[in-house]
TISE-679594 format. One record per residue (C-alpha): residue number from 1; y, z negated, x negated. Coordinates in Angstrom, 1 decimal. Layout:
! TISE-679594
<pos=NUM&north=Y&up=Z&east=X> $
...
This chain:
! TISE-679594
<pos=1&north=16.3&up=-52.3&east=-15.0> $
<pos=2&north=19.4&up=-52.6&east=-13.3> $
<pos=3&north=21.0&up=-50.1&east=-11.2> $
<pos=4&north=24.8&up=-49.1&east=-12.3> $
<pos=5&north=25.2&up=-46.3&east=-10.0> $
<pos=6&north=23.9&up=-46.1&east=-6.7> $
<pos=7&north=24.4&up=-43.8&east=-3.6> $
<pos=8&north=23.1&up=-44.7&east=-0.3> $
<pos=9&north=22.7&up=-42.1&east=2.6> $
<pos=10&north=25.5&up=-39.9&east=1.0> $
<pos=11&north=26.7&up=-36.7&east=2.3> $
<pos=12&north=29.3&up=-34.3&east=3.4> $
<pos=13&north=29.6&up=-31.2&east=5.5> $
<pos=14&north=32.6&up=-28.5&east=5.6> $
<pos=15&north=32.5&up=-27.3&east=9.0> $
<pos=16&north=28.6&up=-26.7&east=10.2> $
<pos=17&north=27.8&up=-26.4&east=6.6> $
<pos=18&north=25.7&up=-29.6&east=5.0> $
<pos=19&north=26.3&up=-29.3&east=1.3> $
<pos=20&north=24.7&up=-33.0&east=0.4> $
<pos=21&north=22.8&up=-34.5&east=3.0> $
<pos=22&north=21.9&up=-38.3&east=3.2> $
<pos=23&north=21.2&up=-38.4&east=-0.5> $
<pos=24&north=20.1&up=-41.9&east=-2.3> $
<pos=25&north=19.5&up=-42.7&east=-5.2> $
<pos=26&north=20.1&up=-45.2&east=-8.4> $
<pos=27&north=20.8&up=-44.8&east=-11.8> $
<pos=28&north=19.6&up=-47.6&east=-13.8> $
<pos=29&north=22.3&up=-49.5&east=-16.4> $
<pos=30&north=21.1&up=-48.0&east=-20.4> $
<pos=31&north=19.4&up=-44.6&east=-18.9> $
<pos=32&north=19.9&up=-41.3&east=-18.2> $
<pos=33&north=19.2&up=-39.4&east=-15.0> $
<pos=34&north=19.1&up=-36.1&east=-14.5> $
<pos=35&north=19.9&up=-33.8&east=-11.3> $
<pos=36&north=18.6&up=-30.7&east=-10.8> $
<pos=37&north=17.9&up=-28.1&east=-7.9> $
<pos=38&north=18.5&up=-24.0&east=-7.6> $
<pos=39&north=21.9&up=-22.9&east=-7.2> $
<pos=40&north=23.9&up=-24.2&east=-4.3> $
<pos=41&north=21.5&up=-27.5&east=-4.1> $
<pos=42&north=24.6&up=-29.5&east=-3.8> $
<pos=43&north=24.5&up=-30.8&east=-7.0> $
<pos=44&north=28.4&up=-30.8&east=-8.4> $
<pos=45&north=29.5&up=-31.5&east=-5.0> $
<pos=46&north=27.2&up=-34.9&east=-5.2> $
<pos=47&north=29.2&up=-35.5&east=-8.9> $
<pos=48&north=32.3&up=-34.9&east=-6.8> $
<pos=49&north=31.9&up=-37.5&east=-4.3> $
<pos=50&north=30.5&up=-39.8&east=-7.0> $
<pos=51&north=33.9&up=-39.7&east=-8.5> $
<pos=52&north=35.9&up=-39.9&east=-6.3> $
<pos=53&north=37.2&up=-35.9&east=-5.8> $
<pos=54&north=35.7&up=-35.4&east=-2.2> $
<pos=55&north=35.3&up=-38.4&east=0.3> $
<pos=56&north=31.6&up=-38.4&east=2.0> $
<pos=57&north=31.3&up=-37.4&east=5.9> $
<pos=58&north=28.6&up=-40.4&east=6.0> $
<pos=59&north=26.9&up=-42.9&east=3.1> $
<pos=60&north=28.7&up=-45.0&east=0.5> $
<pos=61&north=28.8&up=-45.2&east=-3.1> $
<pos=62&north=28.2&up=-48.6&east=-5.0> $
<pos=63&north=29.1&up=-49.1&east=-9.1> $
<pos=64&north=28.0&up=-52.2&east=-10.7> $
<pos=65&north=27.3&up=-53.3&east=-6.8> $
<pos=66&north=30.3&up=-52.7&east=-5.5> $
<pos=67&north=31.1&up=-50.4&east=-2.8> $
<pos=68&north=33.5&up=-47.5&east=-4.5> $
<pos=69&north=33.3&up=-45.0&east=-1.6> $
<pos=70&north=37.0&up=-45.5&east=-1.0> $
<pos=71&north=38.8&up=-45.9&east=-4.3> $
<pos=72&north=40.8&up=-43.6&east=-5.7> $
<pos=73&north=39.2&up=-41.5&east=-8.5> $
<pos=74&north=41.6&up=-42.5&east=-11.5> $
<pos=75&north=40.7&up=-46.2&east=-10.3> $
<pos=76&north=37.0&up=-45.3&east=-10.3> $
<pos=77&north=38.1&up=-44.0&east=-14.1> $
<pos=78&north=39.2&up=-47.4&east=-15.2> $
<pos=79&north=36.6&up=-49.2&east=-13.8> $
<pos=80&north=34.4&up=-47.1&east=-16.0> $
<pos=81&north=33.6&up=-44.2&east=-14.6> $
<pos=82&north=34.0&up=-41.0&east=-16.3> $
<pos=83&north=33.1&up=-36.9&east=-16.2> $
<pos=84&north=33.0&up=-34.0&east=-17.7> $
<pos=85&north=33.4&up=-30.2&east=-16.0> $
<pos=86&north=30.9&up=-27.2&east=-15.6> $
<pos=87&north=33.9&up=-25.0&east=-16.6> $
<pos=88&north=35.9&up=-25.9&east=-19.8> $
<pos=89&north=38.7&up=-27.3&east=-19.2> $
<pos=90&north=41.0&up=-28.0&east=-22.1> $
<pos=91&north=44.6&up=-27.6&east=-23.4> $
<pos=92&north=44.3&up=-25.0&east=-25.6> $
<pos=93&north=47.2&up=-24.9&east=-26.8> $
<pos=94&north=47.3&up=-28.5&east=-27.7> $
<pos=95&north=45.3&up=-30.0&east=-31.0> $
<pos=96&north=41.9&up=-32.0&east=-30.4> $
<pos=97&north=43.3&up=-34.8&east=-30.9> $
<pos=98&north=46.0&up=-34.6&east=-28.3> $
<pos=99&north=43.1&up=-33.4&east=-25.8> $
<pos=100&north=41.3&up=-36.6&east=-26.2> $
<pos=101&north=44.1&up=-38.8&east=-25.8> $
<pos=102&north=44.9&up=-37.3&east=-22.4> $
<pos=103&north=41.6&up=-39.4&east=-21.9> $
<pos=104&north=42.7&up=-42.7&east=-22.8> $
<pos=105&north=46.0&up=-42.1&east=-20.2> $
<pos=106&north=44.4&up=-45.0&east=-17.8> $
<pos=107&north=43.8&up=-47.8&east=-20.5> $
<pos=108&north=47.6&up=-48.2&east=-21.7> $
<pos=109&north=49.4&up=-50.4&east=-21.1> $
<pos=110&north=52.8&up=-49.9&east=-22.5> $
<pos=111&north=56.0&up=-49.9&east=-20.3> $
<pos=112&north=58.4&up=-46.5&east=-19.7> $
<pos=113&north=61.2&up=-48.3&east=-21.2> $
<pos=114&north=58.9&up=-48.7&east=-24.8> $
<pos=115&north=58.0&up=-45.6&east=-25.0> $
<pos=116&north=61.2&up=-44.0&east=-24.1> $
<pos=117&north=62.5&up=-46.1&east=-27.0> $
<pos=118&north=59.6&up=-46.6&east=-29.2> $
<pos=119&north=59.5&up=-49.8&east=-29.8> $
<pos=120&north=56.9&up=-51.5&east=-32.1> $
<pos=121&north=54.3&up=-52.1&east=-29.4> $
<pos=122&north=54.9&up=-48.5&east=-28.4> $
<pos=123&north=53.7&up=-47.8&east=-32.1> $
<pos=124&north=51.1&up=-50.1&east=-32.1> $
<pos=125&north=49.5&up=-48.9&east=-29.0> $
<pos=126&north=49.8&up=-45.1&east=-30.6> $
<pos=127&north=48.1&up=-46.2&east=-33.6> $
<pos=128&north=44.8&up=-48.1&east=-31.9> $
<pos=129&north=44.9&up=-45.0&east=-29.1> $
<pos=130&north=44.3&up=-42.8&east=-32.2> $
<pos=131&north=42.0&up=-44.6&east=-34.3> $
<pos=132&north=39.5&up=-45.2&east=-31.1> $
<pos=133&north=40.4&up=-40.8&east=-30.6> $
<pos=134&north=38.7&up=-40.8&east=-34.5> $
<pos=135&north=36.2&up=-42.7&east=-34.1> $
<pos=136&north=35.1&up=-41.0&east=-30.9> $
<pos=137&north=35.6&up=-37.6&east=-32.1> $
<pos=138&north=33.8&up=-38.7&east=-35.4> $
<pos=139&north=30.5&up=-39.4&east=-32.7> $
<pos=140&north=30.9&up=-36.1&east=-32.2> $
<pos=141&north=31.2&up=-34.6&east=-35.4> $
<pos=142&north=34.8&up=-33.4&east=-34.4> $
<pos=143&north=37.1&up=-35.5&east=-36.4> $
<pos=144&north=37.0&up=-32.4&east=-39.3> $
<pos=145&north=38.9&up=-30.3&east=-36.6> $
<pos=146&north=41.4&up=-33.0&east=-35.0> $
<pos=147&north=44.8&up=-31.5&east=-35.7> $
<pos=148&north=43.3&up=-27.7&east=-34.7> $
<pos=149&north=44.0&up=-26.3&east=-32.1> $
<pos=150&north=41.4&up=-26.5&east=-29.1> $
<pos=151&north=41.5&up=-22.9&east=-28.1> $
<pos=152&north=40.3&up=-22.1&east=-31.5> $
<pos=153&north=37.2&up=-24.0&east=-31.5> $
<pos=154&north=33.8&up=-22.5&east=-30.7> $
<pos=155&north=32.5&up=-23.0&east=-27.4> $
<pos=156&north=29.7&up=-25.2&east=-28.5> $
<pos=157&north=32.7&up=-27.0&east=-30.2> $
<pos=158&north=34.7&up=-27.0&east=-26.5> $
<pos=159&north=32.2&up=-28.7&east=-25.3> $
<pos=160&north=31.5&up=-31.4&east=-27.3> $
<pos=161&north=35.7&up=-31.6&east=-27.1> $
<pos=162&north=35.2&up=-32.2&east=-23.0> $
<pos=163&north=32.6&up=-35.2&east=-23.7> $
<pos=164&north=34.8&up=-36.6&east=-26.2> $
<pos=165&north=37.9&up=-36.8&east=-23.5> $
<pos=166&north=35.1&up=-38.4&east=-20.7> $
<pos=167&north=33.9&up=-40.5&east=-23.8> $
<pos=168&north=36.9&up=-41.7&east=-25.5> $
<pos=169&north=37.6&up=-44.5&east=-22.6> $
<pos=170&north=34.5&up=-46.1&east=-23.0> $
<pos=171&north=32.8&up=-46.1&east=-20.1> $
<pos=172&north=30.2&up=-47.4&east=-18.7> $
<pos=173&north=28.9&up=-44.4&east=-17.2> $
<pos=174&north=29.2&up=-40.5&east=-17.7> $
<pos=175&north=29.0&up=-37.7&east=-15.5> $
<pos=176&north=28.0&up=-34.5&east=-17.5> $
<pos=177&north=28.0&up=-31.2&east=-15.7> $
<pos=178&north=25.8&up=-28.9&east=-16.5> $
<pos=179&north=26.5&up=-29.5&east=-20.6> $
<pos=180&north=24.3&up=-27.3&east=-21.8> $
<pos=181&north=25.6&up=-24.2&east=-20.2> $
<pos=182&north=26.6&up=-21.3&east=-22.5> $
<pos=183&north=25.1&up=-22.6&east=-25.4> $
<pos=184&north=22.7&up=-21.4&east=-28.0> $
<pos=185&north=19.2&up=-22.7&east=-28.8> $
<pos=186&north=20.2&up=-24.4&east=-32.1> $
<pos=187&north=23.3&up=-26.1&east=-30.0> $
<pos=188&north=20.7&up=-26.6&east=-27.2> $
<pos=189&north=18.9&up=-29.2&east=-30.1> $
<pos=190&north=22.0&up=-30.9&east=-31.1> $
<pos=191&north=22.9&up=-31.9&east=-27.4> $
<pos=192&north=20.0&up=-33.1&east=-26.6> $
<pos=193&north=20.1&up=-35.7&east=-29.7> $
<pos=194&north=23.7&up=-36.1&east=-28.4> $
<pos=195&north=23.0&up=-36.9&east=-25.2> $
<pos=196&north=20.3&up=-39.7&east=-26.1> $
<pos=197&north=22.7&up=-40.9&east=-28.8> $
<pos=198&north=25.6&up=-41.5&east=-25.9> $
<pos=199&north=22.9&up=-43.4&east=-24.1> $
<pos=200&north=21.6&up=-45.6&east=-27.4> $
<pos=201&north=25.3&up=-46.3&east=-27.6> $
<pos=202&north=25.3&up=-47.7&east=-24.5> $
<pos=203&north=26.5&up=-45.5&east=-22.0> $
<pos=204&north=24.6&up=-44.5&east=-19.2> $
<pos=205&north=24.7&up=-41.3&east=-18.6> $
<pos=206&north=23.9&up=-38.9&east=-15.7> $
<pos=207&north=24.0&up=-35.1&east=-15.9> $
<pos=208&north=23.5&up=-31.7&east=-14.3> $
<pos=209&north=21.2&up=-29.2&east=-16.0> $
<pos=210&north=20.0&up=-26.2&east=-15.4> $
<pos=211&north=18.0&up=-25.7&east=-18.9> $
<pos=212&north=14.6&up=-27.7&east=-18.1> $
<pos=213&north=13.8&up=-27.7&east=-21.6> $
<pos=214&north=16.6&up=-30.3&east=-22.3> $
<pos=215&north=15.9&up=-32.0&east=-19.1> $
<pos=216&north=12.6&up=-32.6&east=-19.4> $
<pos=217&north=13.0&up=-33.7&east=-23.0> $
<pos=218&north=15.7&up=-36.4&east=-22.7> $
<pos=219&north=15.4&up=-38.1&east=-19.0> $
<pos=220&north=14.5&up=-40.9&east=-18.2> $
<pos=221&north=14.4&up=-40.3&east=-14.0> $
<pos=222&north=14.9&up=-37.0&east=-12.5> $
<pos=223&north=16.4&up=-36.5&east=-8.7> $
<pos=224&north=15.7&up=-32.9&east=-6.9> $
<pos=225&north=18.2&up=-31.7&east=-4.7> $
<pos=226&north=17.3&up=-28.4&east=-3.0> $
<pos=227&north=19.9&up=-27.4&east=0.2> $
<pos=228&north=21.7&up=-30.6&east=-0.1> $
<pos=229&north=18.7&up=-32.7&east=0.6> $
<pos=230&north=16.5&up=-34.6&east=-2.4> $
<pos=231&north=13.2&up=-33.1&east=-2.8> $
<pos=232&north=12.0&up=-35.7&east=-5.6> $
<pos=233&north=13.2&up=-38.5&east=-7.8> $
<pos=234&north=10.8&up=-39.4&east=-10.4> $
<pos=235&north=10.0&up=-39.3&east=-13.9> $
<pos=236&north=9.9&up=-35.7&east=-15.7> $
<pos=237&north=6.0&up=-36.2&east=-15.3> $
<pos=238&north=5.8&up=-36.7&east=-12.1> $
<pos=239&north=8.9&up=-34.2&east=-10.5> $
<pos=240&north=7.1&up=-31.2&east=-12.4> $
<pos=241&north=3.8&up=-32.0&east=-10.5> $
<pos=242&north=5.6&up=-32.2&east=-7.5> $
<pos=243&north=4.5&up=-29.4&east=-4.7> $
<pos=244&north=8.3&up=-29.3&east=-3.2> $
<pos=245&north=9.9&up=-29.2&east=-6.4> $
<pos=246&north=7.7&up=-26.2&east=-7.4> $
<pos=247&north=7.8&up=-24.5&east=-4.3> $
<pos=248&north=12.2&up=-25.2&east=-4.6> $
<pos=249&north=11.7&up=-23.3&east=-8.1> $
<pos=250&north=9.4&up=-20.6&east=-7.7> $
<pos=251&north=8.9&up=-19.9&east=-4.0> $
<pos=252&north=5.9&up=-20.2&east=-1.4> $
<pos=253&north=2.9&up=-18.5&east=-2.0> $
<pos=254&north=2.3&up=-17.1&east=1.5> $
<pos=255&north=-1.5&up=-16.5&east=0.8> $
């Protein structure tokens, strides 16, 4: 397989503090990897220099094999290059529909002067920017709620409502951050067949995750990152036989 995301020797430091440290790794066109690690492994601030919101101390970044490390995050965007947020963050006030179109803001391409006036290809654009909204919020099993308002949704809802904005673009590959957080076991089950149907559509997708039961389920290649180092990078067979991984999780036995 081919790799559509790769890091090489990444990392960053604030101060004498090392939150990601020399990291590699590659995230193969059509799959999806996981990253996991205990709290404060580095792992958000690894998403964050993948898209662009922190610039590494050291290492690069490559997408489709180029070398992204210095371009600007809404250009990384464009080029196809999306994510999500551990903490929901929506327009509540504002209907689903207008919440996912604030995700199609990089692909048009209509002049100020158009849309001051609307002209016809003002219209025209409005009308495709809304159809692609539907069809990506019908993925989702959201286009029943379109006109409501977001902050009235259910938080399982919310967060299918954040995918849809990374998703509505079309990207080529999606950052998830931590998407199963907060939500219940049945929820738990429809994410995971979510997540695999993103990637069957094809997206590739790499996520954060904390549950290991959805992890485990739906990788394809899991990295470890504990103390802003990777431990492991593997299949989901072979990380959970790894020593370091289960000496990150569970601790040392001293005896």
């Amino acid at each position: 397989m081919t790799a559509i995301l790769e890091t090489k020797g990444i990392g960053i430091h604030f101060g004498g503090l090392r939150a990601v440290d020399n990291v590699s790794f590659t995230a193969e066109e059509g799959s999806i990897t996981a990253i996991i690690g205990p709290n404060g492994a580095g792992k958000t601030t690894l998403f964050n220099l993948i898209a662009g919101f922190y610039t590494p101390t050291e290492g690069s970044v490559y997408f489709e094999g180029k070398d992204i490390t210095k371009v600007k995050t809404f250009r990384r965007t464009d080029m196809g290059l999306t994510r999500t947020f551990q903490n929901i963050n929506l327009f509540r006030d504002l209907s689903v529909m207008d919440n996912v179109l604030v995700g199609l803001h990089c692909k048009t391409k209509c002049d100020p002067i158009s849309a001051m006036l609307s002209l016809p290809n003002k219209r025209k654009e409005e009308k495709k920017s809304r159809e692609q909204v539907m069809e990506t919020l019908a993925f989702l099993g959201l286009d029943h709620v379109a006109e409501e308002k977001a902050g009235s949704l259910s938080y399982g809802m919310q967060k299918n409502l954040e995918i849809a904005r990374a998703m509505v673009s079309h990207p080529k590959v999606i950052l998830l951050d931590e998407p199963a957080s907060g939500l219940n076991t049945s929820d738990l089950d429809s994410l995971s067949k979510r997540v695999v149907a993103i990637r069957d559509s094809g997206i590739t997708v790499v996520l954060i995750e904390h549950k290991m039961d959805v992890v485990m389920t739906i990788s394809d290649k899991i990295i470890v990152l504990n103390f802003g180092k990777k431990i492991a990078d593997g299949t989901p067979d072979e990380v959970s036989q790894d020593e370091g991984v289960i000496e990150a999780y569970l601790g040392k036995d001293d005896d």
